[in-house]
C-alpha positions in Angstrom: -31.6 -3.9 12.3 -33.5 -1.8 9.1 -29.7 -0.6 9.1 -28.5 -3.4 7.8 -31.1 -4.4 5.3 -30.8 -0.9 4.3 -26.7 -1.6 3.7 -27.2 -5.3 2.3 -29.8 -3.8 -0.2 -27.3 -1.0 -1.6 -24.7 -3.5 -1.3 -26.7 -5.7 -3.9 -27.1 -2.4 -5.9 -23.7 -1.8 -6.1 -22.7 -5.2 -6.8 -24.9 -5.2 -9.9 -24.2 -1.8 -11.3 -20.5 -2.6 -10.9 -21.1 -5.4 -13.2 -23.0 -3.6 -15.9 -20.3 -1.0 -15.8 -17.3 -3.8 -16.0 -19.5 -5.2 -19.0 -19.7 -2.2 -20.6 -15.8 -1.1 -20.9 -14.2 -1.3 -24.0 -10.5 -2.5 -24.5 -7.8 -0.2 -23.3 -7.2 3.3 -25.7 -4.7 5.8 -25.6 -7.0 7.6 -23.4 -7.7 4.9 -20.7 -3.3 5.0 -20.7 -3.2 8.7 -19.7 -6.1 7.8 -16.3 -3.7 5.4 -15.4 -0.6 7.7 -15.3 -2.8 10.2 -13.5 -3.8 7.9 -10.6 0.1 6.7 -10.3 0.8 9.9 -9.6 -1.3 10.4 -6.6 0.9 9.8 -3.6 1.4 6.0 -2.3 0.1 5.9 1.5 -0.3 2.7 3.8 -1.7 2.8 7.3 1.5 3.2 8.8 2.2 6.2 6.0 -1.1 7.8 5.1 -1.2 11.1 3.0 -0.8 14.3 5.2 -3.4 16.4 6.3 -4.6 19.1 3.5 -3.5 16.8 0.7 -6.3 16.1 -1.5 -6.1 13.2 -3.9 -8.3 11.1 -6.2 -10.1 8.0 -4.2 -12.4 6.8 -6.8 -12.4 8.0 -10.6 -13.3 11.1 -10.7 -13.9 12.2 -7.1 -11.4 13.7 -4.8 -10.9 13.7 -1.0 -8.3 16.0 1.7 -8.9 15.6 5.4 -9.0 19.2 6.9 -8.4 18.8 10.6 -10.1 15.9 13.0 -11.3 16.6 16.4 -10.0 13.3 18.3 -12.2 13.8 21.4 -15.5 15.1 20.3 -18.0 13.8 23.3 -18.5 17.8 24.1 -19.0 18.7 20.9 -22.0 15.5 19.7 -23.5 16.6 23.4 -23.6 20.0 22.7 -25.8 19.1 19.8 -28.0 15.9 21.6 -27.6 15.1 24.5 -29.0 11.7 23.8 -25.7 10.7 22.0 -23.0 9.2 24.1 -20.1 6.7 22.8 -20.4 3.5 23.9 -17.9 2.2 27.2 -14.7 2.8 26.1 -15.3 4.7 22.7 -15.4 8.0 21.9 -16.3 10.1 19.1 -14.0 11.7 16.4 -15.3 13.8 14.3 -13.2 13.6 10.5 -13.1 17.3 8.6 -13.0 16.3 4.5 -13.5 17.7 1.2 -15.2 16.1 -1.6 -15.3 17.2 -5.2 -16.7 15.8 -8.1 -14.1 16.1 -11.0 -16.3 13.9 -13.1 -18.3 15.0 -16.3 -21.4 13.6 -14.6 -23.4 14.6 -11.5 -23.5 12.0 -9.0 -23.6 11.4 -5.1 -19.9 10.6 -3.0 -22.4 7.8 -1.6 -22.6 6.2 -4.4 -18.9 6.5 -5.6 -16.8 6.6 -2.1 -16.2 4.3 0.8 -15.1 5.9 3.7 -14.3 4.5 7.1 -11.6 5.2 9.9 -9.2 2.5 10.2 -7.6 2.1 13.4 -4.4 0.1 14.8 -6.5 -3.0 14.8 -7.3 -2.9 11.0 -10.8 -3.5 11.4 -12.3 -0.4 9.6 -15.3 1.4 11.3 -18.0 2.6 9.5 -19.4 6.7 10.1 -21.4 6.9 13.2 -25.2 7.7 12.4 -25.9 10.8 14.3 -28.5 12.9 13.8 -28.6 16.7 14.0 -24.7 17.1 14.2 -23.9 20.5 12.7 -21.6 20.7 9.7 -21.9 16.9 9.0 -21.1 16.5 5.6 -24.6 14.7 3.4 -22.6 12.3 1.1 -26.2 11.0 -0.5 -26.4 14.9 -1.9 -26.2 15.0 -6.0 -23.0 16.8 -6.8 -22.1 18.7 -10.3 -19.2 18.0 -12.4 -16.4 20.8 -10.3 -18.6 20.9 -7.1 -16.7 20.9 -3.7 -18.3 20.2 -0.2 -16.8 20.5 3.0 -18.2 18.4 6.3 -17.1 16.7 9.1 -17.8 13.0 9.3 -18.3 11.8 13.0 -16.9 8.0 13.9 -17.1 6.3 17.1 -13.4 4.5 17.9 -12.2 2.8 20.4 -10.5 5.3 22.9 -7.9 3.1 23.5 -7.2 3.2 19.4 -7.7 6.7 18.4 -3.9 7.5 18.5 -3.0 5.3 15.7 -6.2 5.9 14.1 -6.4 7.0 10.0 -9.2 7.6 7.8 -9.8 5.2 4.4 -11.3 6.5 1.6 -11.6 4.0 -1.5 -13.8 3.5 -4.5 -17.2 1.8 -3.7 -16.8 -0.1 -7.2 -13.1 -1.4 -7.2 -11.4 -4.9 -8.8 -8.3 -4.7 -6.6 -9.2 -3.1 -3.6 -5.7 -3.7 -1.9 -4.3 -1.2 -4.4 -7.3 1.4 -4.5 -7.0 2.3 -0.9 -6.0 5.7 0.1 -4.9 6.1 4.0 -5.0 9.4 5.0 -3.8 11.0 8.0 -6.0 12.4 10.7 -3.8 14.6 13.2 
């Protein structure tokens, strides 16, 4: 329960810092013009074509992702570190290996800048699993300087059934067409 007043009170956050920032962009320059040929350039990917593994490209301005490797069954691996932490009937746990860097001028947290979720067959995206303890998880809420890589796996609980088809999204938090910022990327 706290989770989600904890998600619906950054969500309000967001909302309102997105709208400050909108409010505060000038009219396009010759400078805005060379951003946008830079983002065409990064690969086009869909669910059913998402960017190979090791290819990093920019999901929100400024801040890059690449999927490493993904370990599809990872039950052994979240029970090796509690015990406590099984998947729910039919699930099981995939663990997502990414980098993040911040190619920004300004310091700042992925948490605050990056949405990221696995997508499975059924399009409805889930959210990172909240387990505690797991070693190697990557902490998006930690501040990050301008050139600053970090490398983490991101644990997910997916349907069993689903984790074939299965990609991971990666998107800006602050977006006006989110249909078109979406990158899919490919987990295996």
């Amino acid at each position: 329960m706290s989770k989600k007043y904890l998600r619906a009170g950054l969500g309000v956050c967001l909302i309102a810092a997105a709208m400050f920032a909108t409010l505060g962009e000038s009219s396009s320059s010759s400078s805005d013009s060379g951003e946008k040929d830079e983002k065409s350039a990064a690969p086009a990917s869909s669910q059913a074509s998402p960017i190979p593994l090791g290819t990093e490209v920019e999901v929100a301005k400024g801040w890059n992702m690449k999927v490493n490797s993904a370990e599809l069954d990872a039950n052994a691996t979240v029970a090796a570190a509690n015990e406590f932490f099984t998947p729910d009937e039919g699930k099981q746990y995939v663990l997502v290996n990414v980098t993040i860097t911040n190619n920004s001028d300004q310091p700042d947290e992925p948490l605050f800048a990056i949405d990221i979720s696995a997508l499975p067959p059924s399009g409805v995206a889930v959210d990172p699993a909240f387990l505690l303890g797991l070693p190697g998880e990557i902490e998006t809420s930690a501040q990050m300087q301008p050139g600053a890589s970090m490398t983490g796996v991101i644990p997910f609980e997916i349907p069993t059934a689903e984790v074939a088809g299965t990609v991971l999204l990666g998107e800006s938090t602050f977006t006006m067409d989110e249909a078109k910022d979406q990158k899919f990327f490919a987990i295996q």
